[in-house]
N, C-alpha and C positions, 0 to 999 in steps of 0.2 A: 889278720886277713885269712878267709878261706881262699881255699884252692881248687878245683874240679876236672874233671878231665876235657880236653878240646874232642871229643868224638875218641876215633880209635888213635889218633894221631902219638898217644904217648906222649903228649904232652898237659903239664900240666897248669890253668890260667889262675888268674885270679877271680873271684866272684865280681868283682867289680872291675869292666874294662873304660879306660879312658879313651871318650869320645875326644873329636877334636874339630868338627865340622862349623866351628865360630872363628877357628883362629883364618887369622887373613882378611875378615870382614869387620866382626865384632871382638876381635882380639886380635894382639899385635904378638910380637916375638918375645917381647919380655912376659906377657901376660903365658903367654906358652910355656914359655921357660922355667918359668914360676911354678903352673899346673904340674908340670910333668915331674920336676924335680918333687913336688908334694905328693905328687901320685908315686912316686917311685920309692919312698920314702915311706913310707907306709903300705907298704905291699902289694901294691898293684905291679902284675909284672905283664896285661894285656894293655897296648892303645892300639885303636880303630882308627883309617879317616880313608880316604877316600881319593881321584883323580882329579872327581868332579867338584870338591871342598875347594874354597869355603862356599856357605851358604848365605844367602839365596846366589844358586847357580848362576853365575852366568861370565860370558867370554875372558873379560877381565878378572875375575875372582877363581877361573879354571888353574886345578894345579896350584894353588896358594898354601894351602894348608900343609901338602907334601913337601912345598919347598921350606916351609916351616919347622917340620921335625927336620928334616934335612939339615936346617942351617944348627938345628942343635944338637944332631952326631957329628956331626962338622968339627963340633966342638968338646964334642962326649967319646970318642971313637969308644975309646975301650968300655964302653955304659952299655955298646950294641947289646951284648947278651942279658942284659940284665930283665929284659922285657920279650914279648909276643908280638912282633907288629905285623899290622892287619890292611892291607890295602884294599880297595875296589876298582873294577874297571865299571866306566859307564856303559850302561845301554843306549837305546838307539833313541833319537826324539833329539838330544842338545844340536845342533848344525856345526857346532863350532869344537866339537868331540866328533872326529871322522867325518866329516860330513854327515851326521844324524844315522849314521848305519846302526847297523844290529852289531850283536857279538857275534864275532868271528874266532876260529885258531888262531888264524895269522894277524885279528887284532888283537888277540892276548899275548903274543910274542911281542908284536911290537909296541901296545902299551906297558908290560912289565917293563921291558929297558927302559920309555920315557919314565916312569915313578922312580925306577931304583936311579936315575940319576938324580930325581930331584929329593929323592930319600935322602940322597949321600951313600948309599947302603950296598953292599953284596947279592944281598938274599931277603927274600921277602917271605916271613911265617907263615900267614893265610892269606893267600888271595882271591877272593870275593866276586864274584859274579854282581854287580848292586842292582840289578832287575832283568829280568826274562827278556826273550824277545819276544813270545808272546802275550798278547794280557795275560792279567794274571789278578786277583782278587784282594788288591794292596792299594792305597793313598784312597779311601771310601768307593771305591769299586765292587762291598762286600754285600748289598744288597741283589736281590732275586731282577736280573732285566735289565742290569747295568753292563754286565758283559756277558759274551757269549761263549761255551764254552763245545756246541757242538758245530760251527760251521771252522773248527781249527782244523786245519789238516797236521794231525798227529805223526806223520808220517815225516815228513817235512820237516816238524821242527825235533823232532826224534835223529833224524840224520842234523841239522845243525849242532843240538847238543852234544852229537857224537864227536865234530868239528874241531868243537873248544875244547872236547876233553884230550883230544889232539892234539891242541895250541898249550894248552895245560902240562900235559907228557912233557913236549920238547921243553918245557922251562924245568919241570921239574928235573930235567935228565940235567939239562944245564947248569943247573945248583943255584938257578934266581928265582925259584919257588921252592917251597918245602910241601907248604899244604895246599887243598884248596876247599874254598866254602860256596855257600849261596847267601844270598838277600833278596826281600820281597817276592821270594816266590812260595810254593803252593807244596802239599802232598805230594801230587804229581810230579811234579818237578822231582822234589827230593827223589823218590824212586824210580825215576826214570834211570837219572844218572847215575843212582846205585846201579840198577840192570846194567846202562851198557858198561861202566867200569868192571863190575862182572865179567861179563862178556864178550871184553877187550882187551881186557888184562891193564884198565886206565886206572890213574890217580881217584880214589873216593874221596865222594864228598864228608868233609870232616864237621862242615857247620851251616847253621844259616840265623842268618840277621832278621827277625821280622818284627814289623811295631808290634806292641804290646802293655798295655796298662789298665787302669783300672777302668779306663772310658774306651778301651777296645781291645776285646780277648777273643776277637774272633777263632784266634790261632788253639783256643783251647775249649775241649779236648782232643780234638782229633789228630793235626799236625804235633801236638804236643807229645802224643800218645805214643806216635810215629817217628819221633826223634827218639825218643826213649828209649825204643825197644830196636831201632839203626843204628844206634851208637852216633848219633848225629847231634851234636851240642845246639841248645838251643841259647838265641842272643838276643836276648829283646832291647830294641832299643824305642825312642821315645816316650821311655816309661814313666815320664809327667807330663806325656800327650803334649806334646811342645811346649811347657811349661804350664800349660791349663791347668793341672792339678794343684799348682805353687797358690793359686788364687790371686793371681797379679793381674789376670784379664776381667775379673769380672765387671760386669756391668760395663761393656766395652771400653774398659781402661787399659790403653795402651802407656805402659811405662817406656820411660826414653833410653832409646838404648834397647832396649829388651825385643827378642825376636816378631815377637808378633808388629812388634815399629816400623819392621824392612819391607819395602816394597814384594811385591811377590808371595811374601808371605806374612798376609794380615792374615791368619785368625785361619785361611783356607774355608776347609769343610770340617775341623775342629771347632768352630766358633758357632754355636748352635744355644738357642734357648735351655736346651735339655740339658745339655753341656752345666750351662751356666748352673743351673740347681742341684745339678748331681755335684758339680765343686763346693758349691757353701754345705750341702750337709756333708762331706766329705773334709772339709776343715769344721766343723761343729763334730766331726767324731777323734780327729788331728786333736783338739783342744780338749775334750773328755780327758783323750789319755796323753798330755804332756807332752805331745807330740809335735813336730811342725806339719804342714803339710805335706813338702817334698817326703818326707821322712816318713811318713806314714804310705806313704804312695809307693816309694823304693823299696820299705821292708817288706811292702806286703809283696811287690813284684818280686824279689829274693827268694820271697817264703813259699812259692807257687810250686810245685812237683814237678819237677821235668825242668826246669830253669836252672840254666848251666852260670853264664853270667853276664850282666845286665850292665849295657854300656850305656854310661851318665855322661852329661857335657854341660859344662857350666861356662857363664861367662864373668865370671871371678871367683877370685881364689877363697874369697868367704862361703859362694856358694857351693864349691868344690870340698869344701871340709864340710858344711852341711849335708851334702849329699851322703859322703862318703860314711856320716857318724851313723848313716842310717842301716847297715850293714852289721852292724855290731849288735843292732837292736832284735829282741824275738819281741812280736807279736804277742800277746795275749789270747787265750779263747774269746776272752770279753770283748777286745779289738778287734780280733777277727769276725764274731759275730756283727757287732756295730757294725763293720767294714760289708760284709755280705749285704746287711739290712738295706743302707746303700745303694750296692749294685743290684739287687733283685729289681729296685725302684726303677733305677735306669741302667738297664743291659748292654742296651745300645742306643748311646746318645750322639751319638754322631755317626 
């Protein structure tokens, strides 16, 4: 296993972080159990999950996933160190998450205590902002007319930002955060919050989470460029596009069990004609070179410039050692090229 740095944080991850945003819906505690111990065990020393886990959100399924790892420090206590763990607070929109509010200070204060109980846990590595309050150019928001970026009062959400890095301070002084990052947001963002940490003498932001794959690289080069040269780790996650890339959707075939099966999330704005072609020649380039398709998808997302490390989730443990073989693997120029030939075709398929 490689290792890389978390931003400035001095700390050091694994290239490969373990998702977990299935357990509690599509994975139970033993399937947990199982991942994590095989993650651990082979050098993963980052997992990811979230408030809002498991997926697909909603009232019942809130808080699932934390109580998850939770119930296996329960039973691990002295494992704590062994890993990076990474929480999220939600943003505003769920009703059943604050009454649908925004982020606040004082709801990062008191969402941290609700996670670290259902952690089981002391202190929480990175915690994650999981979306802006305001838009922001993430879940297909990325074309020209879909969102607006000059009627925002900058001002406004400049003072909220400053808020949470507030709400952030008091945890961090408390000892129930260490670090903190971002998800789904923007350039902007990042540098914002660099400025007022600057100029407040606040907690910097050490990372951020944004999708990223072969079927959506909006984030590169610009955001990419920007993390590199801020010392801001960058963490791509859904880097087989919800599983699109595996080639298990095509031609609207929904396997059982498999995420795109769950209400809520059939297929979304991932599930596009474009989509669909740019996966078959994409596994026609997987089979050239020996390759599966998860594996061709993940080495190439590892291989990217600027890509710190790339949090996978699997829903079983065979799929989790597939993913993970992919990591060990280097690309080819000849794969690479095939791979490019590909994306030039379709840039932006969804």
């Amino acid at each position: 296993m490689k290792y890389v740095p978390l931003g400035r944080t001095g700390l050091e991850v694994s290239r490969v972080c373990l998702g977990t945003m299935t357990w509690g819906t599509q994975n139970n505690q033993k399937d947990a159990d199982e991942q994590i111990e095989y993650a651990l065990a082979h050098g993963v020393n980052f997992i990811d999950t979230a408030e809002m886990y498991s997926i697909p959100p909603n009232a019942e399924s809130y808080g699932k996933t934390e109580t998850i790892i939770g119930d296996w420090l329960s039973r691990n206590p002295a494992r704590r160190e062994e890993f990076i763990l990474a929480t999220k607070i939600a943003g505003s929109g769920l009703h059943y998450i604050r009454d649908g509010g925004p982020i606040t200070g004082a709801a990062v204060i008191a969402s941290v205590d609700d996670s670290l109980k259902r952690l089981q846990t002391d202190y929480i590595d990175l915690y994650q902002l999981h979306w802006p309050n305001r838009n922001t150019p993430h879940f297909a928001k990325h074309f020209p007319g879909q969102i607006s970026f000059t009627d925002v009062d900058r001002k406004a959400h400049s003072a909220q930002m400053l808020d949470i890095l507030q709400g952030v301070d008091a945890c961090v002084k408390a000892g129930k955060i260490r670090y903190f990052g971002l998800s789904d947001d923007s350039t902007w963002g990042i540098n914002e919050y660099i400025r007022l940490s600057d100029q407040h003498g606040l907690p910097r932001v050490a990372s951020i989470q944004n999708e990223f794959s072969l079927l959506h690289t909006k984030d590169w080069p610009y955001l990419i460029e920007n993390c590199v040269h801020e010392d801001v780790a960058y963490l791509p996650w859904s880097a087989l596009a919800a599983g699109a890339l595996t080639g298990k959707y095509l031609g609207g075939a929904r396997p059982e069990g498999s995420r795109w099966s769950y209400a809520q999330r059939n297929g979304i704005f991932r599930d596009t004609p474009l989509v669909d072609k740019a996966v078959r020649e994409y596994l026609s380039v997987a089979d050239k070179h020996k390759l599966t398709a998860a594996q061709l998808a993940l080495a190439w997302c590892d291989q990217v410039d600027g890509v710190s490390s790339t949090i996978i989730g699997a829903t079983s443990l065979a799929q989790l050692k597939e993913d993970m073989d992919a990591f060990d693997m280097v690309l080819s120029e000849d794969a690479l090229k095939d791979i490019m030939s590909v994306f030039k075709k379709y840039p932006v398929p969804f």
